[in-house]
C-alpha positions as CSV (number, residue, x, y, z in Angstrom):
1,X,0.0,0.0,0.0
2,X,1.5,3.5,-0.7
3,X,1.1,6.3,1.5
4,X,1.5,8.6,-0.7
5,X,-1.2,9.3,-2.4
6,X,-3.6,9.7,0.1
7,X,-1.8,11.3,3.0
8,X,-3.0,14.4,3.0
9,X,-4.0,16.8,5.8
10,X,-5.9,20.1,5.5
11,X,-3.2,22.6,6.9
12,X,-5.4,24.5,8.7
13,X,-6.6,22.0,10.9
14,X,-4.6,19.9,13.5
15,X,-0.7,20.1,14.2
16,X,0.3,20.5,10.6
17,X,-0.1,24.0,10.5
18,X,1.8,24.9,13.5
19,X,5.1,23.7,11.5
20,X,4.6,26.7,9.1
21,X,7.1,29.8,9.9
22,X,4.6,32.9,10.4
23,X,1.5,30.6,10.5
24,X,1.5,30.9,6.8
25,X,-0.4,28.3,4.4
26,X,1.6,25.6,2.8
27,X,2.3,25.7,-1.5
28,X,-0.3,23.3,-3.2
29,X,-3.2,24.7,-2.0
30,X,-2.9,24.2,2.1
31,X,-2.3,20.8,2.1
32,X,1.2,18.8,3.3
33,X,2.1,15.4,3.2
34,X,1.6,13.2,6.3
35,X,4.8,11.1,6.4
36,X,4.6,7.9,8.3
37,X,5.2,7.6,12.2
38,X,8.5,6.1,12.5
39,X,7.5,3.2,14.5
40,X,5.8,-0.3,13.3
41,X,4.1,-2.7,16.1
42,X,5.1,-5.8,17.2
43,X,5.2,-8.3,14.2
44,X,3.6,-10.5,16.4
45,X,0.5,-8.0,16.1
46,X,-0.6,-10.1,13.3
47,X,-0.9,-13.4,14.6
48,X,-3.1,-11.5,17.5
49,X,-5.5,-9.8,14.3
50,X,-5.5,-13.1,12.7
51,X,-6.9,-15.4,15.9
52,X,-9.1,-13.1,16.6
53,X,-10.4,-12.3,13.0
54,X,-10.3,-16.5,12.7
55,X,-12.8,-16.4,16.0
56,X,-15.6,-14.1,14.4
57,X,-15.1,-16.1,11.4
58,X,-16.4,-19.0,13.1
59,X,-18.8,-16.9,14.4
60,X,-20.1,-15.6,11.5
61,X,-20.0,-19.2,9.7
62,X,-21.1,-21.1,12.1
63,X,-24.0,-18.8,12.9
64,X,-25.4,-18.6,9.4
65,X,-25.4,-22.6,9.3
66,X,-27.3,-23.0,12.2
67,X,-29.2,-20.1,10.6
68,X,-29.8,-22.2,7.3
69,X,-30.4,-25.0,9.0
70,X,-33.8,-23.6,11.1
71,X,-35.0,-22.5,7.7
72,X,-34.9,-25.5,6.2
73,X,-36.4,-27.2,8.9
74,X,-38.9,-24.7,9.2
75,X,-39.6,-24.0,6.0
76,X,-40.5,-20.2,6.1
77,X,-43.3,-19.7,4.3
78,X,-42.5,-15.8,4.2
79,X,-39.6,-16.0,2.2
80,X,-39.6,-17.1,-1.9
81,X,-39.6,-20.9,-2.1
82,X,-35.9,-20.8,-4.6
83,X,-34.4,-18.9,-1.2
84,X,-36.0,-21.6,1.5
85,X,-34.5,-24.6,-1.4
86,X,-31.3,-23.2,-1.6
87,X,-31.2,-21.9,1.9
88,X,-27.2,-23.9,2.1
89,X,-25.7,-22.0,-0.3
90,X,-26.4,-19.1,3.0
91,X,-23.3,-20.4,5.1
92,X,-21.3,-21.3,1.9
93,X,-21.7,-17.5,0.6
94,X,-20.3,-16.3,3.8
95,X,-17.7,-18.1,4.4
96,X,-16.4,-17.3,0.9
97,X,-16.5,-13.2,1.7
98,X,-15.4,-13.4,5.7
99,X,-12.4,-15.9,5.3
100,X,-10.3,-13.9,2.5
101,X,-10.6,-11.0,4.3
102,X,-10.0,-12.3,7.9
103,X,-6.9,-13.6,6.2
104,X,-6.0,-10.7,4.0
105,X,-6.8,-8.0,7.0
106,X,-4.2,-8.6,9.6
107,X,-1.2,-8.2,7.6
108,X,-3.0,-5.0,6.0
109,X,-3.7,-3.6,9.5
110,X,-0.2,-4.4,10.2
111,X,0.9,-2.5,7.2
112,X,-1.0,0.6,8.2
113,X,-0.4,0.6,11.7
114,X,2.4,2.7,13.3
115,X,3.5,5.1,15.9
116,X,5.7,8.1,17.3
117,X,6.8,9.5,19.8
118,X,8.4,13.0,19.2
119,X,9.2,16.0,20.7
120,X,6.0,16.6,22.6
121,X,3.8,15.0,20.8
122,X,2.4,11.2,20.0
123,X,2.1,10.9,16.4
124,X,-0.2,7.3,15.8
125,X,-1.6,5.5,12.4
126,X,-4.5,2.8,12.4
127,X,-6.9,1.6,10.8
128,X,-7.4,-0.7,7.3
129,X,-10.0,0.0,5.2
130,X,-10.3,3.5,6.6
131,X,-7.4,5.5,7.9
132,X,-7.0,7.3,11.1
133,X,-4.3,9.3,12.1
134,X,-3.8,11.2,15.3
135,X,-1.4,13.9,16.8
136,X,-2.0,14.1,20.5
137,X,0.1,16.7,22.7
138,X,1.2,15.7,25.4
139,X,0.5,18.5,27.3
140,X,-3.3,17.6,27.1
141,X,-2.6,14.1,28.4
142,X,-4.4,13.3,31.7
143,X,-4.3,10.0,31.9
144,X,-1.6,6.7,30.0
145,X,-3.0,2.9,30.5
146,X,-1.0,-0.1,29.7
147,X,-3.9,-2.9,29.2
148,X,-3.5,-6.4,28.1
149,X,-6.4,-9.0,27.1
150,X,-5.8,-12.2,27.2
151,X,-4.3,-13.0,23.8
152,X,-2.0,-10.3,24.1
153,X,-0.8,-11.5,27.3
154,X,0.0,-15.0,25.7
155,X,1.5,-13.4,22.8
156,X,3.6,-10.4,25.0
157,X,1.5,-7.6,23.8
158,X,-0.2,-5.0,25.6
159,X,-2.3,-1.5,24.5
160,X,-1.4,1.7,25.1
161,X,-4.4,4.2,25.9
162,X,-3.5,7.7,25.8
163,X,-6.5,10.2,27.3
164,X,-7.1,13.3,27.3
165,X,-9.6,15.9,27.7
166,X,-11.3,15.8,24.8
167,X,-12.6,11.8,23.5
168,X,-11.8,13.4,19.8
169,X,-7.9,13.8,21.2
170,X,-7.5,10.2,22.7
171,X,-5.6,7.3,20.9
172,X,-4.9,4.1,21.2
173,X,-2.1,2.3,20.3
174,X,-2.3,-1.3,19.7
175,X,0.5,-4.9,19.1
176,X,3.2,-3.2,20.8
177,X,5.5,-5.4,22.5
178,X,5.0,-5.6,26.4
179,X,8.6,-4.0,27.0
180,X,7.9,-1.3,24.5
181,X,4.5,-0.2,25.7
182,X,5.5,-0.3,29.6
183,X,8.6,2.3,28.5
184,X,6.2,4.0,26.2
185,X,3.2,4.3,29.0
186,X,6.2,5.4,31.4
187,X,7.5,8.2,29.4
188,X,4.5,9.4,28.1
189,X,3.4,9.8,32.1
190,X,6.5,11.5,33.3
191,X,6.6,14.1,30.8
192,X,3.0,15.2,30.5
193,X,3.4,15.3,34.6
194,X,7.0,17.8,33.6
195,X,4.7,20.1,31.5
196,X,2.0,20.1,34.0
197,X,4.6,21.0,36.4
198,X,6.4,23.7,33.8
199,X,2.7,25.5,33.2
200,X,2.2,25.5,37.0
């Protein structure tokens, strides 16, 4: 995936435009290039996406057989007889659009996701499909949590949750080693507490 061509941020909103000397807009019509966070998540990320993309898989499949199978025995009289007769194609259809991308989707999410932490600020990149990027100061930080479910303790992962004021500020940072998000949810702490203290 390039991330090029659709890493683009409106100048005038977000931390962008606080990079410009004299506040000025950017050439190319007030839009820069969002380079990548430095950062990539554990590798092992994937194999965490991918057991739990496999899980709802079986959820999904398993669900519309049982599914197909009460209306065939049923014989719903409210749906078009050529649906109730070929009611097992229902779990066979599903399976064919969920597993591909339950497959396909954790090395993608790996692909996208990323992370920084620069200066004063945590830079993060998520998504798949869609794209999120966030720039959080750490100034605004009130509170940094290092959670772990239990597939990312068996793995050594954990989540960083960064919070501030504002829900629209907060990130999340997800498949980071243990040992990396620990260091990361420590540093993160002691310097929004030094900026607190600085503005005090």
């Amino acid at each position: 995936m390039s991330d090029r061509a659709d890493e683009y941020r409106d100048a005038t909103s977000g931390a962008a435009a606080a990079d410009l000397p004299g506040g000025g807009r950017p050439p190319g019509g007030g839009r820069v290039p969002l380079r990548a966070p430095a950062n990539r998540v554990s590798r092992k990320a994937v194999t965490l996406w991918l057991l739990e993309q496999v899980f709802w898989s079986v959820v999904l499949v398993g669900g519309s057989f049982f599914l197909a199978r009460w209306i065939d025995a049923d014989r719903w009289s409210w749906l078009p007889l050529w649906l109730v007769d070929g009611i097992w194609w229902l779990p066979v259809v599903v399976a064919v659009l969920v597993v591909p991308a339950a497959i396909v989707e954790p090395f993608w999410r790996y692909a996208v996701h990323r992370w920084e932490f620069s200066g004063d600020v945590v830079y993060a990149r998520s998504g798949w499909i869609s794209r999120e990027w966030a720039f959080v100061p750490v100034s605004r930080i009130q509170t940094v949590d290092k959670t772990q479910g239990t597939l990312e303790r068996t793995l050594g992962l954990a989540t960083v949750e960064i919070r501030t004021a504002s829900h629209a500020g907060s990130s999340t940072i997800k498949g980071l080693d243990y040992e990396v998000a620990a260091v990361l949810a420590e540093e993160l702490a002691r310097r929004a507490e030094e900026l607190r203290d600085d503005a005090t």
